[in-house]
N, C-alpha and C positions, 0 to 999 in steps of 0.2 A: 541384543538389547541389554540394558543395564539392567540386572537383577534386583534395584531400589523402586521400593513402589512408591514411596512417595509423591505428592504429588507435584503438577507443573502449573502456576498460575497463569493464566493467558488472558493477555490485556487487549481489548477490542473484540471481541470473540462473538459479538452480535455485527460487526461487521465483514469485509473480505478477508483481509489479511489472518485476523483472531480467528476468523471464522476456521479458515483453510488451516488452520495451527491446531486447531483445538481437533476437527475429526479426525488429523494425519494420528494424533497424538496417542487419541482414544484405540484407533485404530492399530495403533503398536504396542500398547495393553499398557499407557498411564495412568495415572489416575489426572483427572483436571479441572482445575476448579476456574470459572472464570469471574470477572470482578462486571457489576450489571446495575446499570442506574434501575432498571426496571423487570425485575424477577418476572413481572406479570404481561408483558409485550409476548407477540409469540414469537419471536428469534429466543428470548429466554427460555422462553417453555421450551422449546423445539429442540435448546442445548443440554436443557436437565433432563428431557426425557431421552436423549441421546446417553445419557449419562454423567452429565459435568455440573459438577458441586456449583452453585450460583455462591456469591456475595455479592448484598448488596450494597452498591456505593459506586464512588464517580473518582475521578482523578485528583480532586481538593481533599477530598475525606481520607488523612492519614490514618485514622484509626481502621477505618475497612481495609485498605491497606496492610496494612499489621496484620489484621485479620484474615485476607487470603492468602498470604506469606507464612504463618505458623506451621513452620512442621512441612515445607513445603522445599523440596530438589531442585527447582527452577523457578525462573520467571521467564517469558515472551512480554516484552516490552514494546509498543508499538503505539504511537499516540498519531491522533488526528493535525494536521495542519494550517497555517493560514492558506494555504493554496486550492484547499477544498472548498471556501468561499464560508460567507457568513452561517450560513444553517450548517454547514457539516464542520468547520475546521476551527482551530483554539486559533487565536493571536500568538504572533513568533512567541513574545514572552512569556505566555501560556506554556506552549510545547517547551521551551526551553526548562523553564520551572518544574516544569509535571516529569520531564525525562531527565532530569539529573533527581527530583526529590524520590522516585520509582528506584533508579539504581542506588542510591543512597540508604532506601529502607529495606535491600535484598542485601546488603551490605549489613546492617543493623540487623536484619530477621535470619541472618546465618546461613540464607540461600547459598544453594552448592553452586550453581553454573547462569549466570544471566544472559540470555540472546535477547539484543536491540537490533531491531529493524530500522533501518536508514536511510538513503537513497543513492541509486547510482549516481546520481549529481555529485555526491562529495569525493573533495580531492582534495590536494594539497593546499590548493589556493581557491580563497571565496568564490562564488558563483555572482553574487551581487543579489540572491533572492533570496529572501529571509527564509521562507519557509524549504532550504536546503543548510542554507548555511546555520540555522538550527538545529539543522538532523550535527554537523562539522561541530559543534560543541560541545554537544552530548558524547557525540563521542569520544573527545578527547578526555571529558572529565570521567567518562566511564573506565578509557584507559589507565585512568589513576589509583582506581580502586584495586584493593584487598579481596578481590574475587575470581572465581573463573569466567572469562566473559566472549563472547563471541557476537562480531557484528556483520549483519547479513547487510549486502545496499541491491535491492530490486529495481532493475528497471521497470520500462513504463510498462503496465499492464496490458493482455492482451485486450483484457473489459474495458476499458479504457475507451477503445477504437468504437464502441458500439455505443455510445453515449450521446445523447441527443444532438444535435447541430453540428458533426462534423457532416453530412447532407447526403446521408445514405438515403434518406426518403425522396430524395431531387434525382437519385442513380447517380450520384459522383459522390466522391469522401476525400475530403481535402485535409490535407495534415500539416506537421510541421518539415516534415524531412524533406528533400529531392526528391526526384522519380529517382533516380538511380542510387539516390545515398543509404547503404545496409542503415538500418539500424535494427537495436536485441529487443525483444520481447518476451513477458513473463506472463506464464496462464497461472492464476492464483493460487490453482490448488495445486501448480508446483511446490509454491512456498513453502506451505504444509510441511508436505515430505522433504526438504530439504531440513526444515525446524525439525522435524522427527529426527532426523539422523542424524542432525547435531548433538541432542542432548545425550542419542543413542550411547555415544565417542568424544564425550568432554576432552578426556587427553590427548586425543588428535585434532578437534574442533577449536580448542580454549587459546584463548589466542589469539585468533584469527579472525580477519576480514575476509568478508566474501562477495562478490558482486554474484547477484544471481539472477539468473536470464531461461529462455526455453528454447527460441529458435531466434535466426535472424532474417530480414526479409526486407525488402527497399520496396519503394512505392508501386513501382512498375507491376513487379508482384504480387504486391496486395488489390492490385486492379486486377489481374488476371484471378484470382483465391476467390475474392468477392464478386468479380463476373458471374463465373461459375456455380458458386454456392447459390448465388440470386436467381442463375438463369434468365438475365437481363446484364446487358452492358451496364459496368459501374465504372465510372473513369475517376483515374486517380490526382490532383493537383495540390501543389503545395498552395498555402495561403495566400492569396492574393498583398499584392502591396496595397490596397485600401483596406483591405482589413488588419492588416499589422500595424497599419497605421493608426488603423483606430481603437488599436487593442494593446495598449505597452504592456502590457501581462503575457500574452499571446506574443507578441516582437523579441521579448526577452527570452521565453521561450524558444523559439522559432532561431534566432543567434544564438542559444547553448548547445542546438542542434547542430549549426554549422560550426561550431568550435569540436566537437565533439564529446560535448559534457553529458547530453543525455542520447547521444545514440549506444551506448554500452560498450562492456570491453571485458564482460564475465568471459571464460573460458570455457564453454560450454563442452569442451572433450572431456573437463575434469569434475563438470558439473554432470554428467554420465555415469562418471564410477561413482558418486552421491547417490545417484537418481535415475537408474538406466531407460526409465520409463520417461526420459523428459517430455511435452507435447510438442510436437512444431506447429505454426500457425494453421497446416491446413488441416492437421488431426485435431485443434481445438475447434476449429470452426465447422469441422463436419461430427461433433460431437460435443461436448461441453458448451460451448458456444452459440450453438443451431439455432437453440431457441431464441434467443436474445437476438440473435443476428435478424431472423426471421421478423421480433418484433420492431429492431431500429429499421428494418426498410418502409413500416408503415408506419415510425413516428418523426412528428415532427415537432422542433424545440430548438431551444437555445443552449449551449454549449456555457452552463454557468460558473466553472471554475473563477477564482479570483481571490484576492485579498480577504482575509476574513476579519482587518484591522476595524472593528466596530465601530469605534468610539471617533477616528478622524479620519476613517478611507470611505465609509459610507460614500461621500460625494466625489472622491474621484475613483469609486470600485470603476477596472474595466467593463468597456459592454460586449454582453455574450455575442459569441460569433452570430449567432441567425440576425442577433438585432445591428450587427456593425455591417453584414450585407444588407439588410434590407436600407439602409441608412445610406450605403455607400450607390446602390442600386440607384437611390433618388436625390444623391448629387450625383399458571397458577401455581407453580413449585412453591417450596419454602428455600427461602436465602439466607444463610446468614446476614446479620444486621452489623452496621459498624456507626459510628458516630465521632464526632473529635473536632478538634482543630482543624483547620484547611493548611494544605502544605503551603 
């Protein structure tokens, strides 16, 4: 590892991705400071007593900004999306603003090495969904810059799969994919270690794009993985044409899968010499996973991803998966303080 103790700012760090960024980081003997609307929540607490310098401030507050970038080796870049729906995710032009003004003030703060996290979605040519084809911006203007920069694009999360209304509590989990079609899958605290060993190797990292994945696995699979784990039959089905139908979020979705935009295409041989320890789905699921797994078989919900456009999707947000079946059915740390201008 890099003999600079300086620190690594890690943006989301009360969430999965920051989360998984921030212990790999610690854990390889960083120092890291993360950026926290709420020093006093206990995912804060729970980072400072782990050891991670808090700032507080949000994504508009340049001056905080400024402030966990001083004197600092890196950034982890990583902002929420409209895809996450209204309570978790920014509007496109939210994310677009906040992840060009982030690499722009690690550019200005003399940061050594920046890693943006992305999505396997981007490629050469649009997706048609804002909350990717914004990650496809960012990057490019990142590419412009006067830095060392490295961009990670994760596919869809193993956590993902365990999220209320795809109908593990019914014994079936219906996805987007084929029964037969592979697609990649990423357990979070991959990420982590993948971000660790980036910064570890700026000059072999810096540069580069990276799609990164853990195992790959088609539907048929994940019935047999999930059977097993449950000790009850779980049968596997892609979405129904009533509920694509009544979910254009979920349709669009559902066709990037058959083009092949979100089933992955990381190289996982080379994601190995990275990270030898990658998980495959069925060592996260009889481990890391268990518990959660254990909790989606006794819950039940709606699967509420969607537009998080506030101001004029409110009325045509799609409707969650549980509610387009049932529908179709019946036709104390201290933090540093920052203050400022909004980016």
């Amino acid at each position: 590892m890099s003999d600079n103790k300086q620190p690594i700012l890690v943006f989301g760090a009360t969430g999965q991705q920051g989360g998984s960024v921030a212990s790999a980081l610690l854990k390889a003997g960083w120092p890291v400071r993360a950026l926290v609307r709420n020093p006093q929540s206990a995912k804060s607490i729970a980072l400072n007593d782990a050891g991670v310098e808090l700032v507080q401030g949000d994504f508009a507050c340049v001056q905080s900004i400024r402030e966990g970038m001083k004197g600092a080796h890196g950034v982890f870049s990583v902002q929420p999306s409209s895809g996450q729906g209204p309570d978790l995710g920014l509007t496109d032009e939210e994310e677009l603003r906040y992840g060009i003004a982030i690499a722009d003030l690690a550019v200005e703060s003399a940061v050594q090495h920046l890693v943006y996290s992305s999505s396997g979605a981007v490629g050469d040519e649009p997706t048609g969904m804002g909350h990717f084809d914004t990650k496809a911006r960012i990057e490019a203007h990142i590419s412009t810059l006067p830095i060392i920069t490295t961009v990670i694009r994760p596919v869809a999360f193993m956590e993902m799969l365990l999220m209320p209304g795809f109908g593990l509590d019914q014994g079936q989990f219906n996805f987007f994919s084929k029964r037969d079609q592979p697609m990649q899958l990423l357990a979070v605290e991959d990420i982590g270690k993948f971000v660790a060993a980036i910064f570890a190797d700026s000059g072999h990292f810096g540069g580069a794009t990276i799609e990164v994945a853990s195992d790959t696995v088609t539907g048929r699979e994940l019935e047999a993985l999930f059977t097993e784990a449950a000790g009850r039959p779980i049968t596997y089905a892609r979405f129904s044409d009533e509920v694509l139908s009544a979910n254009p979020f979920l349709a669009k979705l559902t066709e990037l899968f058959d083009t092949g935009r979100l089933t992955g295409k990381a190289n996982l041989d080379a994601l190995r010499e990275i990270n030898p320890n990658l998980q495959s789905f069925r060592s996260w699921l009889d481990g890391t996973g268990r518990e959660a797994f254990q909790k989606a078989l006794g819950t039940a919900g709606a699967w509420d991803y969607g537009y998080a456009q506030r101001s004029k999707s409110a009325r045509t947000r799609p409707l969650p998966i549980a509610v387009a079946e049932r529908r179709t059915r019946r036709t104390r740390p201290q933090a540093r303080r920052g203050g400022g201008p909004s980016v």
